[in-house]
C-alpha positions in Angstrom: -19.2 4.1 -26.6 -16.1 5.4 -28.2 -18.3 8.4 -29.8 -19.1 9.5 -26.7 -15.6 10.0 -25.1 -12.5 12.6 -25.5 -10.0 11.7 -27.9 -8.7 7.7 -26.7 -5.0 9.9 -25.3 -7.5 12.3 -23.0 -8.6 9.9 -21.0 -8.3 6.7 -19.4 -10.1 4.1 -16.9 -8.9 4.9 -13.1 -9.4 3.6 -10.1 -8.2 2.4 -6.2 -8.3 -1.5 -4.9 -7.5 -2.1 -1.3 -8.0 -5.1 1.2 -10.9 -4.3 3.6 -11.2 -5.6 7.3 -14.1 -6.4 9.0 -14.3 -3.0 10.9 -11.1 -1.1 8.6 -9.2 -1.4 5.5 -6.5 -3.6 6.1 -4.3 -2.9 3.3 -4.5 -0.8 -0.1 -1.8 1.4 -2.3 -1.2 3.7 0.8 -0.5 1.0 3.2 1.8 -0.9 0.8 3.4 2.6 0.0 4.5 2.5 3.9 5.4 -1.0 4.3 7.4 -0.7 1.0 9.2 2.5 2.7 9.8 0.5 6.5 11.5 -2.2 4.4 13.7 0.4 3.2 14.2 2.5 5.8 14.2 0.6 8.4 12.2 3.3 10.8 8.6 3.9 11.1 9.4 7.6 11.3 11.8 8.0 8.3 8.8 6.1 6.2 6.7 8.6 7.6 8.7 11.2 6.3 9.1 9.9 3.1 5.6 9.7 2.7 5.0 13.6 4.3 2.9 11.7 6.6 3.3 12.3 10.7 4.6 9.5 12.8 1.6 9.4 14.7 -0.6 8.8 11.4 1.8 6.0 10.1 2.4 4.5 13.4 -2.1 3.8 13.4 -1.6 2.1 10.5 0.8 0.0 11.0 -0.5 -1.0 14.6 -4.3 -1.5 12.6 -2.5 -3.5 9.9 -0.5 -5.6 12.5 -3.9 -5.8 14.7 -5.8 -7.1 11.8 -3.4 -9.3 10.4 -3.2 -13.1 11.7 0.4 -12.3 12.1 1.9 -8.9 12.9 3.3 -7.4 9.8 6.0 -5.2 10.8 8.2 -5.9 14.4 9.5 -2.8 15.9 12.2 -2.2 18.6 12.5 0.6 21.1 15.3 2.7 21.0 18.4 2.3 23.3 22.3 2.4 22.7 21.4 1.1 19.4 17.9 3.6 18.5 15.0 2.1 17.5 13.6 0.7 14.2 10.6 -1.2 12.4 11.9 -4.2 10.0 9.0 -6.2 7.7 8.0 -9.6 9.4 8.0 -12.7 6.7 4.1 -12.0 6.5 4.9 -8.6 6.1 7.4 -9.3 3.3 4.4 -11.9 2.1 1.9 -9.4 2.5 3.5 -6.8 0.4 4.5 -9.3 -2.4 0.8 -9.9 -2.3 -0.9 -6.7 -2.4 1.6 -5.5 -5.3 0.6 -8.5 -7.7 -3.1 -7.2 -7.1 -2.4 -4.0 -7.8 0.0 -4.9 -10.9 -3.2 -6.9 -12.3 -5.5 -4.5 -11.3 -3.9 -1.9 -13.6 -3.4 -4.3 -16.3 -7.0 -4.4 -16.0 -7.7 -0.9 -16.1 -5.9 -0.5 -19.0 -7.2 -3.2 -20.9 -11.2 -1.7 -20.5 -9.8 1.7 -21.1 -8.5 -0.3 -24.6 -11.8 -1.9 -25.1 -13.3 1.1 -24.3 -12.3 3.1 -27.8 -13.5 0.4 -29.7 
């Protein structure tokens, strides 16, 4: 195969896993993305930002993650004297430990059959 392809630096093997639902995806590179920037932020709409997503956008996924999930994922609280915010639940936290090892092995494997792919 390898006399078929670009030189071995012009290309490599790419490619997206994600967790799907019964009726939606559940969680994939995206959704961690978000939960990643809730945990650090503390605020659905700060993630949001981060991401250059709208509120309204992130805010849908996290109420489809937290709908699909056995246990809700991220706990919000409505502003007062205090404001609002979003924190990660423990499955959250769990969750997102989870979905990065997949992803982590996911590109190991990628680059392992772009390896096996120049020989």
């Amino acid at each position: 195969m390898k006399d078929l392809l670009p030189a071995p630096a012009a290309y490599r093997l790419a490619g997206r896993v994600w967790v799907q639902g019964p009726d939606d995806r559940f969680l994939g590179i995206g959704r961690l993305e978000l939960l990643g920037h809730i945990r650090a932020t503390g605020s659905i709409s700060r993630a949001a930002a981060a991401m250059g997503m709208s509120y309204k956008r992130a805010w849908d996924l996290v109420h489809s993650m937290n709908t699909q999930a056995r246990q809700p994922l991220v706990a919000t609280q409505t502003g007062g004297k205090s404001g609002g915010g979003a924190a990660l639940t423990p499955a959250g936290e769990q969750a997102l430990a989870a979905f990065e090892a997949v992803q982590a092995r996911f590109e190991a494997f990628l680059a392992e059959e772009t390896r096996r792919l120049a020989e």
